[in-house]
Backbone as a chain_set.jsonl record, in Angstrom:
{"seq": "XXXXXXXXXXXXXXXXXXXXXXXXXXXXXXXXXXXXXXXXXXXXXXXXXXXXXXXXXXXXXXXXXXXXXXXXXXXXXXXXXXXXXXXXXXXXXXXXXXXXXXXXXXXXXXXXXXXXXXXXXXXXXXXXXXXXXXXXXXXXXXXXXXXXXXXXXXXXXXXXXXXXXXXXXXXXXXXXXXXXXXXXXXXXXXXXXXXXXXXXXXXXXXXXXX", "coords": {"N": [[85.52, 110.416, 99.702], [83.117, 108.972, 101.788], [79.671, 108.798, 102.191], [77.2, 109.54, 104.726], [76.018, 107.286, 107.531], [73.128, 104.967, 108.205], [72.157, 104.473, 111.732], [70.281, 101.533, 112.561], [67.538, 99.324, 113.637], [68.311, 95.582, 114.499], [65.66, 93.583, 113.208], [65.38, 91.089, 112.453], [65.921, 87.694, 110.891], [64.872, 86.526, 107.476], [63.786, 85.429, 103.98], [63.687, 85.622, 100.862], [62.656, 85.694, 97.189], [64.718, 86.261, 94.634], [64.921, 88.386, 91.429], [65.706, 85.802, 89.786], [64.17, 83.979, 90.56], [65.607, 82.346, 92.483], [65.867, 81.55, 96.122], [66.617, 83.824, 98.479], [68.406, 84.549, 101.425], [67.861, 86.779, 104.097], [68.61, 89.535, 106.331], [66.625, 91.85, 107.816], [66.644, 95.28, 108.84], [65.467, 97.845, 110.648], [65.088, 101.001, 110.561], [64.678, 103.608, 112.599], [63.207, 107.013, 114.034], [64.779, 109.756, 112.695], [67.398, 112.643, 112.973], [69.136, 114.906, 111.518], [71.554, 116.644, 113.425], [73.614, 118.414, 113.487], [76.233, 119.901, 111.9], [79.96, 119.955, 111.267], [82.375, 122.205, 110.026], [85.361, 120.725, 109.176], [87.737, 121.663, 108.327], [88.817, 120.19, 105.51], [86.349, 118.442, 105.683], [83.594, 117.572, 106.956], [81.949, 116.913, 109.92], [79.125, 115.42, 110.759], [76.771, 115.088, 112.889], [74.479, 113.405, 114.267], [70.563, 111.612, 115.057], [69.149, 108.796, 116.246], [66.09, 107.067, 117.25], [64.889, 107.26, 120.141], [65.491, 107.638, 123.669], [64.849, 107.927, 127.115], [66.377, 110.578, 128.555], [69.1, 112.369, 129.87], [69.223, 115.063, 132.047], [71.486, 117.038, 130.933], [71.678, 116.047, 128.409], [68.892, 116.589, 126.946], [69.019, 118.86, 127.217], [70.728, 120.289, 125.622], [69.286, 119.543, 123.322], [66.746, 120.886, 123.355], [67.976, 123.072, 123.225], [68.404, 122.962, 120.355], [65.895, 122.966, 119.439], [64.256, 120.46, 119.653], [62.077, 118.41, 120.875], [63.123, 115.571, 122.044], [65.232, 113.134, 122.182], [67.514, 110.363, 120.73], [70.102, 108.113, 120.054], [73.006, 108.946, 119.785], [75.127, 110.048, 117.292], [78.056, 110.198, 115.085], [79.654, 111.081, 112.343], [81.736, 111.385, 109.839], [82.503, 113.553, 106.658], [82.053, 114.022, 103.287], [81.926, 118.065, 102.286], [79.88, 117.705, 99.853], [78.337, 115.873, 100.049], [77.019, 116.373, 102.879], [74.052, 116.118, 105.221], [71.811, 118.788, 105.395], [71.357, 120.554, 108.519], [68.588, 119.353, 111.339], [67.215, 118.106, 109.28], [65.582, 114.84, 108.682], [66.654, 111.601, 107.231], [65.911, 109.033, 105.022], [65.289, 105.502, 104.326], [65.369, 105.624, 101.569], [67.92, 106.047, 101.64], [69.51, 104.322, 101.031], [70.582, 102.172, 98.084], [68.494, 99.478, 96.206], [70.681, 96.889, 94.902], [73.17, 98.334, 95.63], [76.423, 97.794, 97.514], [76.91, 97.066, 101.18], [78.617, 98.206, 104.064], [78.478, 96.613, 107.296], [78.435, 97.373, 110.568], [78.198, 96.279, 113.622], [77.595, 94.272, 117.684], [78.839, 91.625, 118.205], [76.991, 88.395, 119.158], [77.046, 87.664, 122.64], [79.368, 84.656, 124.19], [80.247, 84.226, 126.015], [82.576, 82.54, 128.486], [85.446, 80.919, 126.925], [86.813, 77.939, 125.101], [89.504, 76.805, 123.848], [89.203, 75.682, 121.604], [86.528, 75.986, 120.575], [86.493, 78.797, 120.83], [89.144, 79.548, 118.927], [88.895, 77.267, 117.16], [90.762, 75.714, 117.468], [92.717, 72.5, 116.972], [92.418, 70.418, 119.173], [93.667, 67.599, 121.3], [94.804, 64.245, 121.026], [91.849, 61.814, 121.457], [92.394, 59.31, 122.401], [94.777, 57.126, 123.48], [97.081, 57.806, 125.569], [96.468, 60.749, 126.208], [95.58, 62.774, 129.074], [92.637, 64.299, 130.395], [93.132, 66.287, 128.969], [92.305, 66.694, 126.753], [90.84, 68.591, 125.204], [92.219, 70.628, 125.728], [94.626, 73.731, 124.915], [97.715, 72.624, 124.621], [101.143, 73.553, 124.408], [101.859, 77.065, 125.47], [104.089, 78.257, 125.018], [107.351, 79.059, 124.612], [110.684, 78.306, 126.652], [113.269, 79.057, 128.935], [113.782, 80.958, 127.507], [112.061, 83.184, 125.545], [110.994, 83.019, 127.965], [108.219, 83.701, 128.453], [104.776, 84.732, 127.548], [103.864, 85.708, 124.608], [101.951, 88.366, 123.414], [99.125, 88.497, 122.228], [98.358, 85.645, 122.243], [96.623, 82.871, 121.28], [94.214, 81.583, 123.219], [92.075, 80.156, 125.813], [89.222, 81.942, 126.549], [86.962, 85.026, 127.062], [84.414, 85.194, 124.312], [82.87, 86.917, 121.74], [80.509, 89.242, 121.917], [81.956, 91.399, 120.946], [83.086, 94.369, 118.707], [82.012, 94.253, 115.468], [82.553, 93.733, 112.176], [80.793, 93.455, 109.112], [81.539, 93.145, 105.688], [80.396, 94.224, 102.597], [78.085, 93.594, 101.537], [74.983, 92.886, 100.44], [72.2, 94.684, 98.803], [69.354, 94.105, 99.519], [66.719, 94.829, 99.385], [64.555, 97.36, 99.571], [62.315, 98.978, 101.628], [60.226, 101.768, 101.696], [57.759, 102.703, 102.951], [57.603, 101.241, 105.123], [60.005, 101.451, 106.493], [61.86, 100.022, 106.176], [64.778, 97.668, 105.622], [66.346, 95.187, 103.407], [69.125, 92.922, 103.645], [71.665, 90.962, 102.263], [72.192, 87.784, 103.83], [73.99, 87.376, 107.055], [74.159, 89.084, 109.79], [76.175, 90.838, 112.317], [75.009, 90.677, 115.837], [71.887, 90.262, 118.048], [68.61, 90.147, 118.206], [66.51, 93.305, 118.077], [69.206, 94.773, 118.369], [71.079, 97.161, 117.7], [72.817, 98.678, 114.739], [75.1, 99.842, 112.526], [75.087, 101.102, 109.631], [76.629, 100.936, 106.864], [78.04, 102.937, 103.218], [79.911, 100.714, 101.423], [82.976, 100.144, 101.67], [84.659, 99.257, 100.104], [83.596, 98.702, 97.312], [83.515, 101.442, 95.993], [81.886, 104.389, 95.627], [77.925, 104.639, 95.763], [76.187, 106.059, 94.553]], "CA": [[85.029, 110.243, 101.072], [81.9, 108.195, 102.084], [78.631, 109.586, 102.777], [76.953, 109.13, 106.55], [75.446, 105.994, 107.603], [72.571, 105.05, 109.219], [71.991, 103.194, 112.712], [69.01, 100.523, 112.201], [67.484, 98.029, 114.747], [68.183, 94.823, 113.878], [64.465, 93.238, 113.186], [65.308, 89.228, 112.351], [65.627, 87.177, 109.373], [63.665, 85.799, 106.699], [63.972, 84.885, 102.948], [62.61, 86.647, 99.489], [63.207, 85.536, 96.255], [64.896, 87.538, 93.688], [64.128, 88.044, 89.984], [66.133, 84.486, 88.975], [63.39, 82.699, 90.942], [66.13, 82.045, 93.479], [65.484, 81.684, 97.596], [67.877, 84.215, 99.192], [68.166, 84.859, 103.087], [68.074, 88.425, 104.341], [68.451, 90.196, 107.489], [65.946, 92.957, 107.819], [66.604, 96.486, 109.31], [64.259, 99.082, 110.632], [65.37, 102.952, 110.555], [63.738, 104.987, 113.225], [63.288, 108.233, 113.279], [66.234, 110.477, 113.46], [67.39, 113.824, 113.243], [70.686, 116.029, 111.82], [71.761, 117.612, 114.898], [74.506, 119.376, 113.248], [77.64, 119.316, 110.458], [80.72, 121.007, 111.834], [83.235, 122.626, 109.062], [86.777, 120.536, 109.706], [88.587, 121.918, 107.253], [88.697, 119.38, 104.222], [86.012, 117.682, 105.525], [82.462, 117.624, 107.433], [81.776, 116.247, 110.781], [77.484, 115.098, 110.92], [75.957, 114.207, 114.236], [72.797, 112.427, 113.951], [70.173, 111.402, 116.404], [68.431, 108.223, 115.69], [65.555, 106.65, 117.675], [64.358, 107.858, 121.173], [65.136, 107.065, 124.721], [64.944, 109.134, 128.213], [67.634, 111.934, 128.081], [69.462, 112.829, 131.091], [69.04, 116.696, 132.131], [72.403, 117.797, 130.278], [71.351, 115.676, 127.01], [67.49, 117.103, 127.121], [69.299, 120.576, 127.505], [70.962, 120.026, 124.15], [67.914, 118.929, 122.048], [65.977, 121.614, 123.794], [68.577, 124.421, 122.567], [68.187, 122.626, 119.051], [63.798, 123.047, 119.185], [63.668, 119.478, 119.319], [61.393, 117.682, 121.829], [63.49, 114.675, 122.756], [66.576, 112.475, 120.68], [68.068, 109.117, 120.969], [71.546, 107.572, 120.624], [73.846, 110.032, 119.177], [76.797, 109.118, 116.112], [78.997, 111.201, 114.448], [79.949, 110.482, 110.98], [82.99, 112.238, 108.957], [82.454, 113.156, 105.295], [82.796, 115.451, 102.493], [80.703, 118.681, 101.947], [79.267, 117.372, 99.253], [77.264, 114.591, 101.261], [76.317, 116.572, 104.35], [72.811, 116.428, 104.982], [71.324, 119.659, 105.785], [70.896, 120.153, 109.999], [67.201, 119.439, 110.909], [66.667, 117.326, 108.447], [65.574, 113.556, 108.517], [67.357, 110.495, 106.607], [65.319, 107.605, 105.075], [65.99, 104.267, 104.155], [66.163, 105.484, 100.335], [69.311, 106.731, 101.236], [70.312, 103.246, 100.321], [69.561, 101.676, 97.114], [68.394, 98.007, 96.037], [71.674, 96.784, 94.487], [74.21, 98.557, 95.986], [76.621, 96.812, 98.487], [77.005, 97.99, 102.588], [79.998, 97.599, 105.198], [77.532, 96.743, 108.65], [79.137, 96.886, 111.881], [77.594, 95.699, 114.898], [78.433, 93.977, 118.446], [78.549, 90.336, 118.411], [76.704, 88.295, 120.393], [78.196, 87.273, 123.315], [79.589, 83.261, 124.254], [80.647, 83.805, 127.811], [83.594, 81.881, 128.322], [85.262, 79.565, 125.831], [87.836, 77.62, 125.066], [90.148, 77.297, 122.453], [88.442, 74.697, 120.226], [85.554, 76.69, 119.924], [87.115, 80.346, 120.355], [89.834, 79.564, 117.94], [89.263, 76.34, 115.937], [91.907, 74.478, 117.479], [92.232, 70.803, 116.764], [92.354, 69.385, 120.313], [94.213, 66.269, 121.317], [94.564, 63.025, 120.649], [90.866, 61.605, 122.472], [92.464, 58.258, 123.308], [95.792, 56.599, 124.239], [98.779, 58.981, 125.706], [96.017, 61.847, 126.932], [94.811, 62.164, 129.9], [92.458, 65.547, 130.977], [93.89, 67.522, 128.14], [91.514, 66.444, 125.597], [90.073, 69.778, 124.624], [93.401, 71.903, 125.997], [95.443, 74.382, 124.251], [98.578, 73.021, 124.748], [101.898, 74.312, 124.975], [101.848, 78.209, 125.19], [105.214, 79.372, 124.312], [109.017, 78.151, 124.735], [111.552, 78.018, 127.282], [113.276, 80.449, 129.895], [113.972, 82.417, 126.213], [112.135, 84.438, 126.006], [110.672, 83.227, 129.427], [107.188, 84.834, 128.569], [104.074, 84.122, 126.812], [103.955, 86.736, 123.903], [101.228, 88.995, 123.556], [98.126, 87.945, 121.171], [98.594, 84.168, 121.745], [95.724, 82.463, 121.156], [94.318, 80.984, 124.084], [90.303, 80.841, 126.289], [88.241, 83.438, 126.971], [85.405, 85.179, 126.623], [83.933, 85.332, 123.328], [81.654, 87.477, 121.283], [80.316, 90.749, 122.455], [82.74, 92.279, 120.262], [82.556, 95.262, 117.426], [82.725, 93.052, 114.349], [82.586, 94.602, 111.003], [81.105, 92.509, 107.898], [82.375, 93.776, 104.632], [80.154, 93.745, 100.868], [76.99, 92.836, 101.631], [74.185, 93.364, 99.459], [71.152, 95.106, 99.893], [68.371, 93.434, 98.416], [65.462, 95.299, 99.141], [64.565, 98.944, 100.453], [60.682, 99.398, 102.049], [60.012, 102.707, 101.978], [56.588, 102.597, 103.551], [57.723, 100.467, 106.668], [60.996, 102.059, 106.774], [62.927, 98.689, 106.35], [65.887, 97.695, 104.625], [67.182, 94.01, 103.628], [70.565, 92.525, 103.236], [71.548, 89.834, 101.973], [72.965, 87.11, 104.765], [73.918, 87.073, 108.196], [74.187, 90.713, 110.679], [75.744, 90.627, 113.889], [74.026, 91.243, 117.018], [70.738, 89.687, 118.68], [67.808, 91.012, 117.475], [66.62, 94.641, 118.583], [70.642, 95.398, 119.161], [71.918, 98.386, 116.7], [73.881, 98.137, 114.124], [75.73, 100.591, 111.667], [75.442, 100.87, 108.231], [77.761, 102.499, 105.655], [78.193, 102.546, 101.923], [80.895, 99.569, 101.787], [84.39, 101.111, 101.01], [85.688, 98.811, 98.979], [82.686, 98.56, 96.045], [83.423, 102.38, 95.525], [80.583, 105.334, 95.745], [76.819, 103.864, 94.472], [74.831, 107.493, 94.638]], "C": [[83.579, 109.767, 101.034], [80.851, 109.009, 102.236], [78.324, 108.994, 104.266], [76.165, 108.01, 106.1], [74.419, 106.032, 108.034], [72.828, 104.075, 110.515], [70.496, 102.694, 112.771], [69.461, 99.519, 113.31], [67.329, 96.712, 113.728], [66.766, 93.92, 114.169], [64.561, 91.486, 113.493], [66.062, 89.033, 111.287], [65.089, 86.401, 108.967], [64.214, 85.5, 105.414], [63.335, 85.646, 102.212], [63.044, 85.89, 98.258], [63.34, 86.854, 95.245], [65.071, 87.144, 92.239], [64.923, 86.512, 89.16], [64.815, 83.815, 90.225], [64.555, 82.029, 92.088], [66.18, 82.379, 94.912], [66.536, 82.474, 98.205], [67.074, 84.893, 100.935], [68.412, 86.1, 102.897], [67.588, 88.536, 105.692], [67.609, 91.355, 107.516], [66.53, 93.647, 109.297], [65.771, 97.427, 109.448], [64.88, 100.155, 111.143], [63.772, 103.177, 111.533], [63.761, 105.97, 113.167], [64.482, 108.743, 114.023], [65.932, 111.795, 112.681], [68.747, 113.961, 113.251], [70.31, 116.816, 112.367], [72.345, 118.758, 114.335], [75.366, 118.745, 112.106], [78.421, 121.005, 110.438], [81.929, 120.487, 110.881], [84.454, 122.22, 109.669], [87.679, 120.284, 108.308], [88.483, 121.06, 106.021], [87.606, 118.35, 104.09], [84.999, 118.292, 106.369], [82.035, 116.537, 108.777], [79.851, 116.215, 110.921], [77.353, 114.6, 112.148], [74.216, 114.434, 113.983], [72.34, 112.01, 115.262], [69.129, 109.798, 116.465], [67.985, 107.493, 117.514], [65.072, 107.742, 118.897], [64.638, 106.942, 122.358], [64.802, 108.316, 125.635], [66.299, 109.346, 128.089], [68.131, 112.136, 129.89], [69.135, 114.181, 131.155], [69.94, 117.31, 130.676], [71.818, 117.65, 128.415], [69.994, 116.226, 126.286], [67.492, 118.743, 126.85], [69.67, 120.976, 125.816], [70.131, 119.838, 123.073], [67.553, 119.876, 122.119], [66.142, 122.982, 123.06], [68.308, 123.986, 120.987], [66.698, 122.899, 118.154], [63.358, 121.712, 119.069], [63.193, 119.038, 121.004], [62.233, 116.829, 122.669], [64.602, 114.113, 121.391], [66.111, 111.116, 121.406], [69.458, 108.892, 120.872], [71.878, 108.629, 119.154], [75.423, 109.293, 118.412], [76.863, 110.273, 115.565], [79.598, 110.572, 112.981], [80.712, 112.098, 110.316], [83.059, 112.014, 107.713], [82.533, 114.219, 104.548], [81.753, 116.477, 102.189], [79.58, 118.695, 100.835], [78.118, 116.51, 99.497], [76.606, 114.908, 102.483], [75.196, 116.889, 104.086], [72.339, 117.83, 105.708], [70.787, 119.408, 107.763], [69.215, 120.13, 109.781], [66.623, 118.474, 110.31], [66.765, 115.524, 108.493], [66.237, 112.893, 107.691], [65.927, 109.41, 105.989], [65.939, 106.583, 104.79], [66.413, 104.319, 102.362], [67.412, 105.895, 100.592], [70.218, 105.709, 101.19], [69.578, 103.105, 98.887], [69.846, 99.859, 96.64], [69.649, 98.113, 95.198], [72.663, 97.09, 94.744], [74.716, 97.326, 97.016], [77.176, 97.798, 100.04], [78.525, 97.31, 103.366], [78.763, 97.885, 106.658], [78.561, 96.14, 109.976], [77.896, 96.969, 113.083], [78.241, 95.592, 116.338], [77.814, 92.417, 118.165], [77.979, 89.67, 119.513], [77.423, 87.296, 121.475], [78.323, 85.816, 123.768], [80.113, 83.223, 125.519], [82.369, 83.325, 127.816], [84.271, 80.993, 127.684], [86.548, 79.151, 125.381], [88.429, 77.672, 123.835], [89.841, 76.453, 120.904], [87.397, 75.656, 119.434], [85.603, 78.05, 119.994], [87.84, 80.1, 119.214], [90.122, 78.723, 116.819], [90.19, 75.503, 116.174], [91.587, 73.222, 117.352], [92.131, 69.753, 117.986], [93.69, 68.194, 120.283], [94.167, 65.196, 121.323], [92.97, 62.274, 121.861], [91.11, 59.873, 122.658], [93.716, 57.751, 123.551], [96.717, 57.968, 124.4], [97.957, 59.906, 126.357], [95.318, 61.679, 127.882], [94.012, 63.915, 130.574], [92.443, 66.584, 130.48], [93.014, 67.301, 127.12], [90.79, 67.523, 124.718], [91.04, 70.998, 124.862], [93.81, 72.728, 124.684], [96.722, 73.752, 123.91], [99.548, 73.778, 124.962], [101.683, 76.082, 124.353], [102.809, 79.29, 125.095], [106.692, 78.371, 124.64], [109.549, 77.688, 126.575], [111.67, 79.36, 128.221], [113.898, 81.34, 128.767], [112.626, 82.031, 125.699], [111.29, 84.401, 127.715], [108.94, 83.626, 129.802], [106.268, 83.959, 127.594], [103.942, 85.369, 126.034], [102.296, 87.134, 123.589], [100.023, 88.717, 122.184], [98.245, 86.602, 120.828], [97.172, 83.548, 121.972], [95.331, 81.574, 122.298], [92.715, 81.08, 124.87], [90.442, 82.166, 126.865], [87.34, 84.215, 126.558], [85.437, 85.74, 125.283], [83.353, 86.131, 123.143], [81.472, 88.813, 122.473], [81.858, 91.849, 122.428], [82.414, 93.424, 119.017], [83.144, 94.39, 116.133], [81.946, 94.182, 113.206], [82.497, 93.841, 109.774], [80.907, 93.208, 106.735], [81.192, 92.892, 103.209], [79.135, 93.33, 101.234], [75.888, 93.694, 100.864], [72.747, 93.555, 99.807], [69.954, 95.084, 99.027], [66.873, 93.622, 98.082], [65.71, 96.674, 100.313], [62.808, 99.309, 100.799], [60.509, 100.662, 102.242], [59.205, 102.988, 103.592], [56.829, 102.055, 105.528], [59.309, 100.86, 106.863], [61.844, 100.546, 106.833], [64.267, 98.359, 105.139], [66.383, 96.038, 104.602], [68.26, 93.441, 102.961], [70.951, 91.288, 103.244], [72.594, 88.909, 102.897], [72.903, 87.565, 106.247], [74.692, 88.828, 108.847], [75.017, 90.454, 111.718], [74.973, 91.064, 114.745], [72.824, 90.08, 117.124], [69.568, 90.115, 118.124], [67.352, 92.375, 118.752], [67.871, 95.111, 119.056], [70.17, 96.439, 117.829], [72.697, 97.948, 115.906], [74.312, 99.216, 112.687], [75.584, 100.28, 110.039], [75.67, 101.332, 107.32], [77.887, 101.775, 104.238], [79.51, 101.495, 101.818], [81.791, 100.626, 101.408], [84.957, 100.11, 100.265], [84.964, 98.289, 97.855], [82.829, 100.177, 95.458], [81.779, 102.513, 95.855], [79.259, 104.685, 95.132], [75.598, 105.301, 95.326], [73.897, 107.538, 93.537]], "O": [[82.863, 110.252, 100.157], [81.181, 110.174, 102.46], [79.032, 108.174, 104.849], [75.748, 107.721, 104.978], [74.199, 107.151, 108.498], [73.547, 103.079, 110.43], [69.594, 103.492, 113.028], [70.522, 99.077, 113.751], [66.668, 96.616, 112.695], [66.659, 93.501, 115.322], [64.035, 90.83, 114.391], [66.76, 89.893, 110.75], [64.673, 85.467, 109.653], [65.403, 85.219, 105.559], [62.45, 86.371, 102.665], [64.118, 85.334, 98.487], [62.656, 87.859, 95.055], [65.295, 86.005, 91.829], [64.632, 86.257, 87.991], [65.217, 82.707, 90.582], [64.132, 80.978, 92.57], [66.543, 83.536, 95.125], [67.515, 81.799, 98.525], [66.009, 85.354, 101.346], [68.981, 86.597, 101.926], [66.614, 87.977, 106.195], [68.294, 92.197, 106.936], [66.784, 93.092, 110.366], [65.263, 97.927, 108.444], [65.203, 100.121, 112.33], [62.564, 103.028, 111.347], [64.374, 106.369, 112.177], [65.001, 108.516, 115.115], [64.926, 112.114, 112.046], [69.529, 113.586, 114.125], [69.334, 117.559, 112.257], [71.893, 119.89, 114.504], [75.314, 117.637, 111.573], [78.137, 122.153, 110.095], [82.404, 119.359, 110.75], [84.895, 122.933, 110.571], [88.076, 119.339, 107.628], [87.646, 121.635, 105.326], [87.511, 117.572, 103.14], [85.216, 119.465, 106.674], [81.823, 115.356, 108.502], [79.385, 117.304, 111.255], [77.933, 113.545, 112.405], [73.323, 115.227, 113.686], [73.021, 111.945, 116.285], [68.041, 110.114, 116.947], [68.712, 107.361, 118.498], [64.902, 108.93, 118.622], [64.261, 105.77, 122.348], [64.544, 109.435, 125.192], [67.169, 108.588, 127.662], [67.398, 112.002, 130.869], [68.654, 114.573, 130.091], [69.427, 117.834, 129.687], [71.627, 118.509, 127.555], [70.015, 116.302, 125.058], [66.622, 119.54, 126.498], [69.056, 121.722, 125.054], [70.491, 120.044, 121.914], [67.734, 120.466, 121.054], [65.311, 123.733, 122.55], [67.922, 124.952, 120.329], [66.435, 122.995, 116.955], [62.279, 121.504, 118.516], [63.815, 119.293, 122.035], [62.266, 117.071, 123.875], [64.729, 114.477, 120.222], [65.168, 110.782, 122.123], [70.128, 109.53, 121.684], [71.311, 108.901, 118.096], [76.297, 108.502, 118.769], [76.023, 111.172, 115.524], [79.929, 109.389, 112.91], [80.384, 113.284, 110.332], [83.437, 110.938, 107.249], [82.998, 115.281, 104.96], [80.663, 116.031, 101.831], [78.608, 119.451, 100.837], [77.011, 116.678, 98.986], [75.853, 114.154, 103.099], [74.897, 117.641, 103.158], [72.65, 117.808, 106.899], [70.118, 118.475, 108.208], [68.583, 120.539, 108.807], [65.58, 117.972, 110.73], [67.849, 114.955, 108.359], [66.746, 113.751, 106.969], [65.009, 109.162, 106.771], [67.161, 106.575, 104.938], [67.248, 103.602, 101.811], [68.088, 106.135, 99.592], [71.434, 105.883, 101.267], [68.51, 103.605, 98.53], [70.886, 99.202, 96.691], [69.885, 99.22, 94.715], [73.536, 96.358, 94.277], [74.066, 96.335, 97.35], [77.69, 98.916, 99.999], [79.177, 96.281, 103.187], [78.304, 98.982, 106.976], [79.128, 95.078, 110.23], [76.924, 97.719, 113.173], [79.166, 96.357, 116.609], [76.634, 92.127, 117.966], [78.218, 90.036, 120.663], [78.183, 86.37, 121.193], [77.17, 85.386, 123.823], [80.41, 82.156, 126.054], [83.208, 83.871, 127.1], [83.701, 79.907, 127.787], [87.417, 80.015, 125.268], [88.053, 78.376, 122.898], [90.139, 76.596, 119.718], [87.362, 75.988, 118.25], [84.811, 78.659, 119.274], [87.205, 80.439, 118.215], [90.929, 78.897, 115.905], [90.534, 74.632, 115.376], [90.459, 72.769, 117.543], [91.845, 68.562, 117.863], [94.481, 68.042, 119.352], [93.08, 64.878, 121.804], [93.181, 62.299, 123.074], [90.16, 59.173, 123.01], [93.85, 58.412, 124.581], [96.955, 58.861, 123.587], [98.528, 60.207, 127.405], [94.49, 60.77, 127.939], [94.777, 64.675, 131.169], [92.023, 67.64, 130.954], [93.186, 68.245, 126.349], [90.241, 67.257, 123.649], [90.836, 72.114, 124.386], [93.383, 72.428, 123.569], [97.139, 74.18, 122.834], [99.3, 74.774, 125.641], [101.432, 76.365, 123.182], [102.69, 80.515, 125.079], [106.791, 77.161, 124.839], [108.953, 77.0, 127.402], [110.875, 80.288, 128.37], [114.481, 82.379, 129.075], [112.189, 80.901, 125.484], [111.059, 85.373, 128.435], [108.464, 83.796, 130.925], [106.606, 82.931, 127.008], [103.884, 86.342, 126.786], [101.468, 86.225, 123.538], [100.508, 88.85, 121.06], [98.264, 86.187, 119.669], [96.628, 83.857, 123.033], [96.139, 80.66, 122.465], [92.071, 82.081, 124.554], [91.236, 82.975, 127.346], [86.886, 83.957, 125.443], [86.258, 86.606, 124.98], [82.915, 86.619, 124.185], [82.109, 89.142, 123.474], [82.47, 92.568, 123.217], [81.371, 93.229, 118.391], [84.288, 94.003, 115.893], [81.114, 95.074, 113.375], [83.524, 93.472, 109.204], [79.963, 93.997, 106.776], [81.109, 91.701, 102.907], [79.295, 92.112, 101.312], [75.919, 94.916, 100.717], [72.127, 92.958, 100.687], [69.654, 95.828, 98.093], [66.113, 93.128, 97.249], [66.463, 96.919, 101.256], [62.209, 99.994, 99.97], [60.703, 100.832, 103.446], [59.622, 103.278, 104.713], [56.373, 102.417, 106.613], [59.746, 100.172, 107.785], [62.431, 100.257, 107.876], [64.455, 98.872, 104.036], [66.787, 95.568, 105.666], [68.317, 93.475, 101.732], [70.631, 90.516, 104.148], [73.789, 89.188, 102.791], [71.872, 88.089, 106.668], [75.583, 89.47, 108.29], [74.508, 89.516, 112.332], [74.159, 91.924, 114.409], [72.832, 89.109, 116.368], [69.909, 90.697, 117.094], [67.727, 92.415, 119.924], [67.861, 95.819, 120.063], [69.117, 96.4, 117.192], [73.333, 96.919, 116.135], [73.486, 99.148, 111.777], [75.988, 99.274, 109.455], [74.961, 102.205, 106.82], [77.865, 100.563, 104.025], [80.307, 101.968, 102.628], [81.488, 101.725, 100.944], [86.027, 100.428, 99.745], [85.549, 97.383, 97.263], [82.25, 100.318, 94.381], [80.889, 101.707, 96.129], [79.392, 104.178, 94.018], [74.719, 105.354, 96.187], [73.018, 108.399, 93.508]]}, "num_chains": 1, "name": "protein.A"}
């Protein structure tokens, strides 16, 4: 089972070189401050709620911190893992709790494209742009058969709004860790806008790197 993640604002990106003398891109991440809330015993496993950053609290949420001795929170995540990995309540996270070389699984929300058709939602190839078409030049075409089955079947590719989805990119490498400035960078492209949120967990399919 995984250890917990953090949630980091996404900062930008920029470039570094690494020890071959080669130019690599990187997304930088900044960890704010957070705070284990708690880590509740579910049987074979460990439920962590974490508190990272700071906004205004409603009454109920303010009430909660308050009973905890803490001043104020921020956006609240839950992470499921094994008692071996739970961090003590109370206790802060940093950004070593990655390390240079390992690789991450970062989920995000994409950013969003409004409305869109099927060329540029799905890659389609369009239609012929001169004799025989007329209007259709960027259409879908046809979107299913006959009066069998009568219907257009369910996940057919077709417009609509794009982006501002939870997207999830897989293996990415994490190419530097700032203590000092609490930053973290990875190698390539994040989703999100900049200052969105964005998740970030030990990858699951590079195995454990503690």
């Amino acid at each position: 089972m995984s250890r917990v993640g953090l949630l980091l604002k996404k900062v930008g990106c920029t470039s570094v070189y690494d020890d071959k003398c080669a130019v690599v891109p990187i997304t930088l991440l900044k960890l704010e401050e957070n705070v284990v809330l708690s880590n509740e015993d579910k049987g074979d496993s460990v439920v962590v709620k974490l508190s990272f950053g700071r906004k205004k609290l409603k009454k109920p949420q303010a009430g909660y911190f308050k009973k905890l001795g803490l001043d104020g929170g921020g956006r609240i995540v839950e992470f499921r893992t094994s008692r071996k990995f739970a961090p003590e309540p109370l206790k802060s996270l940093t950004v070593e709790h990655f390390r240079p070389g390992q690789y991450v699984d970062v989920v995000g929300t994409s950013i969003g494209k409004g409305f869109a058709g099927v060329m540029k939602r799905h890659n389609f190839a369009g239609l012929r742009a001169s004799h025989g078409v007329s209007i259709s030049h960027r259409s879908g075409g046809s979107t299913g058969q006959c009066q069998d089955p009568g219907k257009v079947f369910k996940g057919k590719k077709m417009a609509g709004h794009m982006g501002a989805a939870r997207v999830t990119i897989q293996n990415l490498f994490v190419q530097l860790v700032d203590v000092e400035s609490g930053l973290i960078g990875v190698r390539g492209s994040v989703p999100g806008c900049k200052n969105s949120y964005v998740l970030l967990k030990d990858a699951l399919k590079k195995g454990l790197f503690v």
